[in-house]
N, C-alpha and C positions, 0 to 999 in steps of 0.2 A: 385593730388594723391601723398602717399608719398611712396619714397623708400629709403628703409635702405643702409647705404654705407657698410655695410656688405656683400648684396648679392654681390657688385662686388668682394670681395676676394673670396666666394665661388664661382662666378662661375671662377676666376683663380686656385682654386683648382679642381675645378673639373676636367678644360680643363689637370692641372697635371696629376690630379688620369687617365684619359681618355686614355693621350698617355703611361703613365705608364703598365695600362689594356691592350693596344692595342699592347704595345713594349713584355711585358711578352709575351703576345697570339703568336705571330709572333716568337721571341723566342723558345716559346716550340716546334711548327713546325718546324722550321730553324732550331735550335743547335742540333736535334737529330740525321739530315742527315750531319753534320760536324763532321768528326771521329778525331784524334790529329795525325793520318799518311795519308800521300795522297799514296797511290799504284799504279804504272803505270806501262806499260809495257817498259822497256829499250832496250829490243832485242828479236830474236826468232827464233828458229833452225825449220824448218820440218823434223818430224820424218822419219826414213827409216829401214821401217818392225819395227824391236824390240827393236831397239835403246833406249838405256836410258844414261843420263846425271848426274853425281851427284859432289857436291862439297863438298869438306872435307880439312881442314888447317892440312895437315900432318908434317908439322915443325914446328907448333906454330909460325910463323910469324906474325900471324894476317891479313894473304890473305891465301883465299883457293886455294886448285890445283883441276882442274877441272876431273874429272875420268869420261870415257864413254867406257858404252858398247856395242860393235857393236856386230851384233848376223845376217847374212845375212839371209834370205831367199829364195834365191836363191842359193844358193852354201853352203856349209861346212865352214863359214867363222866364226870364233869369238876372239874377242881379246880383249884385255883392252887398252885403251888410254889416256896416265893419262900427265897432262901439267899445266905448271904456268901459271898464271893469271896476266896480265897487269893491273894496277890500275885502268883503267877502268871496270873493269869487262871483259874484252876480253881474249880467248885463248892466250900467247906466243907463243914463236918459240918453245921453250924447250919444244919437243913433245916425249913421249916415249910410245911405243907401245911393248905391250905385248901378245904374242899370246899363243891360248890354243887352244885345239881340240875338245871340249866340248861346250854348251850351258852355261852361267849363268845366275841366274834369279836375277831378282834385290834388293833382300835383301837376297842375299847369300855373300853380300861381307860385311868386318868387319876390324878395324882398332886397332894395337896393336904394343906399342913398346918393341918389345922382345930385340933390342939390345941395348937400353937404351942409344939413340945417342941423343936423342931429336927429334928424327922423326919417324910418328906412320909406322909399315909395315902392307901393305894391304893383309889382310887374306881372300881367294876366296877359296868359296867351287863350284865345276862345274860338271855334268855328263859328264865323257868319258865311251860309250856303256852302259854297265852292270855294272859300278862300279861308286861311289863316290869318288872324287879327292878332294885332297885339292892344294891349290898354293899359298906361302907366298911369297912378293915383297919389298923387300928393297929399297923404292923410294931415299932415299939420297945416296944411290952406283948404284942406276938405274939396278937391277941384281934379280935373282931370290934367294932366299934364299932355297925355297922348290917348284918343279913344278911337277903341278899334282899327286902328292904322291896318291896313290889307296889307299882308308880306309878302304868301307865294299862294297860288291857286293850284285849280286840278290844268293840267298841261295834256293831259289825255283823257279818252271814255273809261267810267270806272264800270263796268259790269256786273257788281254788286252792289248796285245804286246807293251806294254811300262812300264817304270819304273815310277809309278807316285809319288817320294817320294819329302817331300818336309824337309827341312831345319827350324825346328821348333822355333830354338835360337841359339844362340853363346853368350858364356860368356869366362872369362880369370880369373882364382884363382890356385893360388900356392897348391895343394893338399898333395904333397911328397913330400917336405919340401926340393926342390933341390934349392932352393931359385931362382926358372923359373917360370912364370906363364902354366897351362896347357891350350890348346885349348878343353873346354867343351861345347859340342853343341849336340842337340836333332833332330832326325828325326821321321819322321811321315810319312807313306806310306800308301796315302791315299784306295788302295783298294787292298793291297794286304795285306799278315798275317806279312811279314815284309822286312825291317826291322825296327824296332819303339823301341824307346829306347834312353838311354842316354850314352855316350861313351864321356870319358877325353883321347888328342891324346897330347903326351910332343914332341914340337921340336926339343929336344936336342937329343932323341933318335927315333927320328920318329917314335915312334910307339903306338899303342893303348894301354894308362894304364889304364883303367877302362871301366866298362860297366856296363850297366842294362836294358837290356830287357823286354820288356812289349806288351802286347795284346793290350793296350787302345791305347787311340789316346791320342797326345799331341799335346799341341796349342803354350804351352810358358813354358821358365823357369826363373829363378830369383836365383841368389847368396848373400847369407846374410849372417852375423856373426849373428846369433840369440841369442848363450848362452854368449857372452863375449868370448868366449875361444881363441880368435886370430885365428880361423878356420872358413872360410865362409863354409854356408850350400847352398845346392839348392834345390829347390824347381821345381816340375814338375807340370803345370795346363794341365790337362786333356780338350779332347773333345769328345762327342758322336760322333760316324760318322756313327754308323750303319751297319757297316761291319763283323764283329768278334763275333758272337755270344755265345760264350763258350770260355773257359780257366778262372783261377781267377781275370786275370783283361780284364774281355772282353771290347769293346766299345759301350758295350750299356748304359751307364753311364758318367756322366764325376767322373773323378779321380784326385785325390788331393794326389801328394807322396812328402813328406821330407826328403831326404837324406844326412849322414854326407859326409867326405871325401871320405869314402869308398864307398859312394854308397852301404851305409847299412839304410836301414829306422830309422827313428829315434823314429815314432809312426806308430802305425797300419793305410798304407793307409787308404784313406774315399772318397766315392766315393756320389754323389748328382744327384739329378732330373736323366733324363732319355733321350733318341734319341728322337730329337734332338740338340744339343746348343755344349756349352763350358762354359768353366770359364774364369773368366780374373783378374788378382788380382796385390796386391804386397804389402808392408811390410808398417806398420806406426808404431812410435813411440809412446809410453804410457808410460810418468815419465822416459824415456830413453831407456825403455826396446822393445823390436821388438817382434811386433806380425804380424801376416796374416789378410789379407783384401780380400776378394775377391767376385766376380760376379756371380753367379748362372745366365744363359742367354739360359732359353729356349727357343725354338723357333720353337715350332710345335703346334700344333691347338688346343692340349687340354688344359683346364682351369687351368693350373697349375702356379703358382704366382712363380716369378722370386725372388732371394733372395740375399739379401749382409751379407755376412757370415764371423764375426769375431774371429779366432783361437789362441789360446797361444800358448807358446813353446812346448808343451806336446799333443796339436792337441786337447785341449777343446775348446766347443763353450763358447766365451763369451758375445756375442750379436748377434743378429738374427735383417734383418729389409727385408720387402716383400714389392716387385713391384710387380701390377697387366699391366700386357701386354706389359712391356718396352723393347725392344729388345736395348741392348746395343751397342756403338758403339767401347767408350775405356775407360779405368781406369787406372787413376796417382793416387800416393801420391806426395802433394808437403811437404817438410822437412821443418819446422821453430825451429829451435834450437832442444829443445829436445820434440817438442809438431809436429803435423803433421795435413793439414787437405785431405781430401781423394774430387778425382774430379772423379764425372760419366758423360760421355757425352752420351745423347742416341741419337740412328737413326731418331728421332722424331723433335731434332732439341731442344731439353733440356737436361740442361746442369744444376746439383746441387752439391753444394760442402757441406759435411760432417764435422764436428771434430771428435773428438777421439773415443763419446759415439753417436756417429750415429745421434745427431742431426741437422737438416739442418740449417746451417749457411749464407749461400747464393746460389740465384734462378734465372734461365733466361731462358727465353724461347725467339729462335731465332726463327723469322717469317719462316724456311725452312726447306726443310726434307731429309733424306740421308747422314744427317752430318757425316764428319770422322777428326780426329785429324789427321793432317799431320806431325808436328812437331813441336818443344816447343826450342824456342829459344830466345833472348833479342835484340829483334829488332832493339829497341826506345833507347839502350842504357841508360836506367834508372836505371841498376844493377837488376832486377826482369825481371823471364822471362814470353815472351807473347804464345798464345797460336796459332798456327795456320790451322786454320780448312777449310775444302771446303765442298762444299752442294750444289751437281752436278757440276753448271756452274758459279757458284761463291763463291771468296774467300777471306775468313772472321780473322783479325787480332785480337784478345780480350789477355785483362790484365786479370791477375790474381783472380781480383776484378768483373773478369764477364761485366766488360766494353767493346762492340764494339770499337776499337781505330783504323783499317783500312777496307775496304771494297772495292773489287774489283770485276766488272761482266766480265766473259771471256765469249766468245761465242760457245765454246764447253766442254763438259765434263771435269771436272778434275779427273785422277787418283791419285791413293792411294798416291806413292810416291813422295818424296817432299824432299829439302834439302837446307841449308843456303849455302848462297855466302857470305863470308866474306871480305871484301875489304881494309881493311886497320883499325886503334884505332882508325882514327879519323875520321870514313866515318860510314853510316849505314849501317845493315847489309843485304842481297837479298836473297830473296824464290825463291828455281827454281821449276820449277812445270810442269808434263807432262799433257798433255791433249791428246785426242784420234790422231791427227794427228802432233800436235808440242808440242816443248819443250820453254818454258818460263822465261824469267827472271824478277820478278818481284821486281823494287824498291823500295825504302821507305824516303819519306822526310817527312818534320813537313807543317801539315799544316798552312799555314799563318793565314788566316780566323779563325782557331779555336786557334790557340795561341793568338792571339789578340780580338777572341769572347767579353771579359768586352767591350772593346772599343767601339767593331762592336755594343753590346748593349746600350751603352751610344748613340754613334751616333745615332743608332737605334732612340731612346728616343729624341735625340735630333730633328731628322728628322720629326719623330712624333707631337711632340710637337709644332712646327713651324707651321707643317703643319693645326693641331687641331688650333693653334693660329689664325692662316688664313683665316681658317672655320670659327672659334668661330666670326675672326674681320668683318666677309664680312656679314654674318648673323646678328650680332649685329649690324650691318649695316642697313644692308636692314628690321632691327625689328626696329629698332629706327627711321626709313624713316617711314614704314606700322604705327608703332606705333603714332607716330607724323602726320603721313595724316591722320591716322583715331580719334585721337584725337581734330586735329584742324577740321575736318568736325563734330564732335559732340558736341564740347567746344566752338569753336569758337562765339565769339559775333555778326561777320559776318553770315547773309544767304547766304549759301552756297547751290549749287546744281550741278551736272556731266551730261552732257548729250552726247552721243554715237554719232558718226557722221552724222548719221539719224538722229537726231536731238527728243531720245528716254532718258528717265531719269534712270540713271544708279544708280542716291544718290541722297539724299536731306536730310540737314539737318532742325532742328524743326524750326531755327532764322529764316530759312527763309518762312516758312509756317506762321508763327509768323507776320512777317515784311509787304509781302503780301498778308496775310488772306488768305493761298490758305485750309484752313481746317487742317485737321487730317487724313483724307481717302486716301491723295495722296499715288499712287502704282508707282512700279518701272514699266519699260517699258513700259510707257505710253508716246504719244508725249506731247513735249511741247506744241503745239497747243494747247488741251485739258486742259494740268494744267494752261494756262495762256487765256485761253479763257474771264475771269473777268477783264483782264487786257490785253486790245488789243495794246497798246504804247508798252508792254514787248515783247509780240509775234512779234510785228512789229521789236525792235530791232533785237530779235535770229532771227528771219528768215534775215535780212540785211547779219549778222555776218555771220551765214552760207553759204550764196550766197557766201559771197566777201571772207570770210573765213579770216576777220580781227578783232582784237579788237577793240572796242566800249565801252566808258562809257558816260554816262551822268546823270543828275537827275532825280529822281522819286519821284512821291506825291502819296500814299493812301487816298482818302477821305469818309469814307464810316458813313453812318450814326452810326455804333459803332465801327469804326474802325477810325484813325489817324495814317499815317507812312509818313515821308517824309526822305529822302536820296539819297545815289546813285547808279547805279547798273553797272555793267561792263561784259563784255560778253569776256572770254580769249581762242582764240583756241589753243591747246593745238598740236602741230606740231614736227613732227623731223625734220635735217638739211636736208634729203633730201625730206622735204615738203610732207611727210604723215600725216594726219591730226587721230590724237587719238581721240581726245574727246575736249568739250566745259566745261569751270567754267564759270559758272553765280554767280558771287561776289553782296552781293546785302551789301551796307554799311548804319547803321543809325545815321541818322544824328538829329531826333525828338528830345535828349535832349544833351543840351552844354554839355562840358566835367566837370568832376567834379570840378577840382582843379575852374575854370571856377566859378563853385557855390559856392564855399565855399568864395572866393573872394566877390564874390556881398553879400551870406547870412551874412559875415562876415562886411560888411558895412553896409550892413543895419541895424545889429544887434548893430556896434559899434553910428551910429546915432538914434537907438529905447531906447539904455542904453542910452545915452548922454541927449534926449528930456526926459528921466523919472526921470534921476538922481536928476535935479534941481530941479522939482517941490517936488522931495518925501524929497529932504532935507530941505524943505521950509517948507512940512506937517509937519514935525518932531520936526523941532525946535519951531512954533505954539503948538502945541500938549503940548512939554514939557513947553511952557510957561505959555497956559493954567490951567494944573495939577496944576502949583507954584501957580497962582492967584488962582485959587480953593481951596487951600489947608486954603486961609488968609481970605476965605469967609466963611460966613454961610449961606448957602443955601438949601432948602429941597431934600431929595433925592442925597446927597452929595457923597454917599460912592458907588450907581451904577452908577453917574454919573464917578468918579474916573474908576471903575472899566472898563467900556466904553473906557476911554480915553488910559488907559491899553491896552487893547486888540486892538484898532487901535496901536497904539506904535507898539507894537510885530508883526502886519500885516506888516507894515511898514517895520522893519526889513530883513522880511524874504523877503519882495520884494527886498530890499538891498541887501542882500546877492544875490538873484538869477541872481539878474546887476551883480554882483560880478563874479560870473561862468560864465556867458555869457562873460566878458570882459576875464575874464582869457582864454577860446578858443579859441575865434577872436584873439588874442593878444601874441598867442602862436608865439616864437622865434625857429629859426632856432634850430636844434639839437645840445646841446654839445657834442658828441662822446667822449667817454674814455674810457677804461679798466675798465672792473667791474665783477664782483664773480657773477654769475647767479644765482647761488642757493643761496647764500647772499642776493642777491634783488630780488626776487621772496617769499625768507622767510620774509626777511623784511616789503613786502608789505602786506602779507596776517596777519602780526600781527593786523593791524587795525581790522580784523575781528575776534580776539581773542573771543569777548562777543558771537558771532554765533557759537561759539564749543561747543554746550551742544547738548546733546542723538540726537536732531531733525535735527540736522543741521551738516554733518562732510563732514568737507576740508582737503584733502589728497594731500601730494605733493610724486612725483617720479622726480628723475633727473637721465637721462641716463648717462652712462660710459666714460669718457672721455670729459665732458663737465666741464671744470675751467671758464677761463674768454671769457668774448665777448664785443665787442665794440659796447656801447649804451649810449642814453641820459637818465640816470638813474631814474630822477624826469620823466619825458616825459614816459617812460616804467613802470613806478611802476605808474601811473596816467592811461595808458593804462588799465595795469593788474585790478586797482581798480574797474572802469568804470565798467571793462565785470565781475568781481565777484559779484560785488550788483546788475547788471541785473542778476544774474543766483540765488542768496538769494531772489532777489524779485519775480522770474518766479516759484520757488517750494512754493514759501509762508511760509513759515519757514519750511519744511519737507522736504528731498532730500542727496542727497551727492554731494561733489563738489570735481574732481581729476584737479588738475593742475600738469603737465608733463612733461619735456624739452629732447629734443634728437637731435641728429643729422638727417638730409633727404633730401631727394635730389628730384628734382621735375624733371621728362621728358622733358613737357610744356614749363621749365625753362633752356634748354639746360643740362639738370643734373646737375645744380648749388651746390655748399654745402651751406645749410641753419643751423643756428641753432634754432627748431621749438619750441615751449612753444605752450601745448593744454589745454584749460580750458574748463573740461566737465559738464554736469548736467544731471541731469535726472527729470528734470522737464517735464512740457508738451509739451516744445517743442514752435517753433515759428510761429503763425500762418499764413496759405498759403497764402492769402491774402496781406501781407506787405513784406514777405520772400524775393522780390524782389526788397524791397523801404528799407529796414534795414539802408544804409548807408546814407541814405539823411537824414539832418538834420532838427529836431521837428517830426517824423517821431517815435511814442512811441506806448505801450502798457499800461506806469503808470500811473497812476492815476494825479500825479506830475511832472512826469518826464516834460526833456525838446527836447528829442530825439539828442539832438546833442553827444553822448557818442561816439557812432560806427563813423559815422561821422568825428570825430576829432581823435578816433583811428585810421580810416584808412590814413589820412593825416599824423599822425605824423610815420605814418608805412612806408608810402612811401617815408616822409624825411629822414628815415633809407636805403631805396632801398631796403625795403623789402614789405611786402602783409600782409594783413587780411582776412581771410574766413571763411566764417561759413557754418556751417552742420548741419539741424534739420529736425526733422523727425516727425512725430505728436506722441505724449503720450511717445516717445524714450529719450527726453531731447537734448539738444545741447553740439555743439564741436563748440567752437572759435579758430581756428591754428590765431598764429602770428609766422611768419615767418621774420628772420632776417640775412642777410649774415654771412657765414663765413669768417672773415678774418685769414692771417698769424699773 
């Protein structure tokens, strides 16, 4: 059989493409769950009552100072606690405690350097009874700057006996050009008529220098220089809250107001959708200029589509875009030079980022629900900041690019608030985070694994690869074992047969059906008994073997009236080392004819003493003959010229017997091989020129030589004598009508250990060789010509085997023949 030395690069590419397939696949699983920060827990406070923790770098040092607000529950207690940070992340000694008589909630506190020392002072807004206090803290003199100052009180009866207001924003803008920033901040009361409204309060004079009162509800405000003019504007987002049913700006609406310095409108407030929601917005950049962004977030049951609504300085719409049912969770502009693109996070755990003309530039949808931005800070130290989100009981790091880059699962709830630890320029920065019952500090390192991911993939691949090689080698193993037993049980020239340890026929091949005339009908699972029942000497040895459970060979004769086999048979038990007994081979070997080489020796002596006894007497004919013609020629005799013609025609008989000594002497007489270098397709064309005169319409000889076939080492005369021999059997088997391909390639035989051969095929399409002799082809006088002398194949296959290589033929009836000669490759 042949096989191309090709297949073995494909299947090494395969085994490549395989771990390749397999290292990707394993990849896409793996690399999704490796983020590029690992998040751990580093410490953790348990909460007590309302406690909150926050961190803020109030001197620009690059370490924050840790700020807590203790709020008892048990007692009238509340104060601020505000302390440096040891390079580990831990509280110092340098503890300073500030006390109030009030409650604070945890985003009522705000950082601003009014004394322009280089250190921000902490601006607390707190309820003491009926009034709102503010309290400014000079952390770098440790002293109070302003404590508890009373701002605005209750102005009416609240019938829910408490003050429910809440602290809407805090912003810092120079309004009165005293060259101070003012403290502007909004409040929102939530169930009473007020007070609600915006109000600028100047430190310098402690007192309230503006206001603007309002019916609606507010959620947020924003300070921007809109027109250029070196004067920031503010901006008030409204929310419905359903309490206020009448006046011009009731809160059945959310409302949108832009006020200059004065807290004079700058366009006719605009108020949108209806109870329930808010807005949420803030300023993007278009060609330099500052426009409004913002969030329309209903959230009540009617069908009404949610809306992102963008405004000019002058309060036009200049693009409308609708969500159907998105309840919002927050809205940034991130700033890139003078271009901006706009981020929505919604509750749903989707997250889309805008450019300037509202179209979606990039999309993620987090497998989670409840999501809330906690806080937007540069974690990873890449100069770009990350985002950081939690979604219930787990908290989620992403870049800008909408990449997951940390993930952490806490086992309780996370609250809204959240704040960076700063530790040092050359340290990462930490999330502090509350959860229902503690307060957290959460690390951040690089992960190893995913910084080194190429690698981890390579090995991957390499790990893969070895391992596929493994497979590939143990399999091509045990295929080349199956392959090779099952070929030697059906090729084999030996009778071969298996029998089970009952002594039950598991295989048999044909040789030996063949050898011992057991038929054609022989069935598997039948006892030996039975298939050798004709032959009682066989049975007699298996059953021995079996008893004793050893091997046994000896000699066997067939003699049947159309049957002759004689040989030898051997009976092999087939055993493991710890003496369990498999199965029995019944080797049956024929010995009916010598070996060939054997014959060719004796045909070749007999043949050299059949030429030897003819030679002399025909060259005795001959020269009589011609003697005769001469004396004929000086005669006159009647009948002269048929007589002549007679003497002719012996002459020429004569001859051609001459010659046919001549061939026989030249095969017998054949010398070792000369091996040398030689051009294949040079002598393969060489030889087939003799048959030049056989290339008209009837008759065509095709040559193919495969790729990479230059020289081969051969006895050139001896090989071009081969080749000739088998082309004029395949001109004489179509009778002048057919096609003849001669072929040469590289191939490699199983049979042969996977040897590299270099093969030459000479096909036909004649009729093929008949069944009959199919089996006698190589023994010599052994023809179908008319003429012939059958010694062609015969003395091919001898001079093939002084090559150490083989001759086969393949014929089929009315199919035509294949002659493989097969010839090593050397280096």
């Amino acid at each position: 059989m042949e096989f191309n030395l090709n297949k073995r690069w494909h299947l090494n590419s395969l085994v490549y493409l395989t771990a390749l397939l397999l290292t990707v696949t394993l990849a896409y699983f793996l690399f999704p769950v490796l983020e590029p920060l690992e998040l751990t827990i580093s410490s953790y406070k348990n909460r007590s009552g309302k406690d909150k923790v926050f961190y803020q770098d109030l001197n620009q040092d690059g370490f924050s100072e840790r700020i807590e607000i203790k709020s008892s529950l048990l007692i009238p207690e509340y104060y601020l606690l505000v302390s440096d940070l040891l390079r580990d992340g831990r509280s110092g000694v340098n503890m300073d405690q500030y006390d109030l008589s009030g409650p604070v909630a945890h985003n009522w506190i705000f950082y601003r350097d009014f004394t322009e020392d280089g250190t921000d002072e902490i601006v607390v807004f707190n309820k003491v009874k009926d009034r709102l206090c503010l309290t400014v803290i000079d952390f770098r003199e440790k002293q109070f700057i302003l404590r508890e100052h009373p701002m605005i009180g209750v102005t009416e009866p609240n019938p829910h006996h408490y003050w429910d207001f809440q602290i809407a924003g805090c912003e810092f803008a120079n309004i009165d050009d005293d060259e101070q920033d003012e403290i502007i901040f909004a409040i929102h009361s939530e169930k009473s008529r007020s007070p609600r409204g915006l109000y600028a309060f100047d430190l310098s004079t402690r007192s309230l220098v503006r206001s603007f009162e309002t019916n609606a509800g507010i959620s947020e405000i924003k300070i921007f220089d809109l027109n250029n003019d070196q004067i920031k504007e503010i901006v008030l987002y409204g929310k419905a809250s359903g309490n206020i049913q009448h006046g011009p700006f009731n809160d059945q609406t959310n409302w949108l107001f832009v006020l200059d310095h004065n807290f004079k409108h700058l366009f006719q407030p605009k108020n949108y959708s209806e109870y329930p929601g808010d807005l949420n917005g803030d300023f993007m950049l278009i060609d330099g200029r500052a426009v409004f962004v913002f969030y329309i977030n209903y959230k009540g049951a009617r069908d009404i589509p949610n809306e992102l609504v963008q405004l000019d300085q002058q309060g036009l719409n200049i693009r409308r875009k609708y969500f159907f049912k998105s309840p919002l969770s927050a809205l940034f502009v991130d700033h890139l030079y003078n271009e901006s693109e706009l981020f929505l996070i919604f509750e749903n755990g989707d997250i889309q980022v805008f450019d300037q003309e509202f179209k979606l530039i990039r999309h993620k949808k987090l497998e989670v629900r409840h999501i809330q931005l906690l806080n937007r800070s540069d974690l990873d130290r890449d100069g770009q900041e990350e985002l950081v989100l939690a979604a219930e009981n787990q908290l989620l790091i992403l870049d800008k690019s909408l990449k997951t880059i940390g993930v952490l699962d806490v086992d309780e709830r996370i609250l809204e608030q959240a704040s960076i630890l700063k530790s040092g320029t050359d340290r990462r920065e930490q999330v502090a985070i509350h959860t229902e019952s503690r307060i957290l500090q959460i690390s951040t390192s690089k992960n190893l694994i995913y910084k080194y991911r190429l690698i981890l993939f390579v090995l991957l691949w390499q790990v893969n690869f070895l391992g596929l090689n493994l497979v590939q080698y143990f399999f091509r193993r045990a295929g080349i074992i199956i392959y090779f037993l099952n070929f030697s049980l059906k090729k084999s020239q030996n009778g071969l047969m298996i029998l089970d340890p009952a002594g039950y026929v598991l295989y048999q091949n044909h040789a030996i059906q063949k050898y011992l005339n057991l038929g054609y009908t022989l069935k598997k699972h039948v006892s030996y008994k039975t298939v050798f029942k004709r032959q009682p000497e066989v049975e007699t040895l298996i059953r021995r073997s079996i008893k004793r459970a050893e091997r046994i060979s000896t000699e066997i004769s067939v003699l049947e009236t159309d049957h002759r086999f004689s040989g030898t048979i051997t009976i092999h038990p087939f055993q493991t080392k710890p003496g369990f007994l498999l199965a029995y081979l019944i080797e049956v070997h024929d010995l009916t004819k010598i070996t060939f080489s054997e014959q060719i020796k004796t045909w070749a002596h007999t043949t050299q003493k059949m030429v030897h006894d003819i030679k002399q007497p025909l060259s005795s004919i001959a020269l009589n003959l011609k003697t005769l013609q001469i004396h004929l020629e000086n005669e006159t005799i009647q009948n002269k010229a048929e007589i002549q013609d007679d003497l002719s025609l012996m002459r020429s008989e004569l001859d051609r017997v001459r010659a046919l000594t001549n061939s026989f002497l030249k095969f017998v007489n054949l010398d070792k091989p000369n091996i040398q270098y030689a051009n294949l397709e040079k002598l393969i064309k060489t030889s087939l020129e003799r048959f030049d005169s056989f290339r008209v319409n009837d008759i065509q000889i095709e040559l193919e030589i495969g790729a990479k076939i230059d020289a081969v080492q051969v006895d050139e005369q001896q090989l071009t004598m081969v080749i000739h021999s088998i082309v004029e059997n395949a001109i004489d088997a179509m009778h002048g009508h057919g096609r003849i391909l001669v072929s040469a390639g590289a191939a490699q035989y199983p049979e042969r250990a996977f040897t590299d051969y270099i093969q030459i095929e000479i096909s036909d399409n004649g009729p093929g060789i008949p069944p009959e002799i199919r089996d006698k082809i190589f023994e010599p006088f052994i023809t179908t010509k008319a003429y012939g002398t059958g010694m062609g194949l015969a003395l091919g296959r001898k001079i093939m085997e002084d090559h150490h290589g083989f001759i086969d033929v393949v014929s089929r009836d009315g199919l035509g023949t294949t002659v493989i000669l097969a010839i090593p490759a050397r280096g």
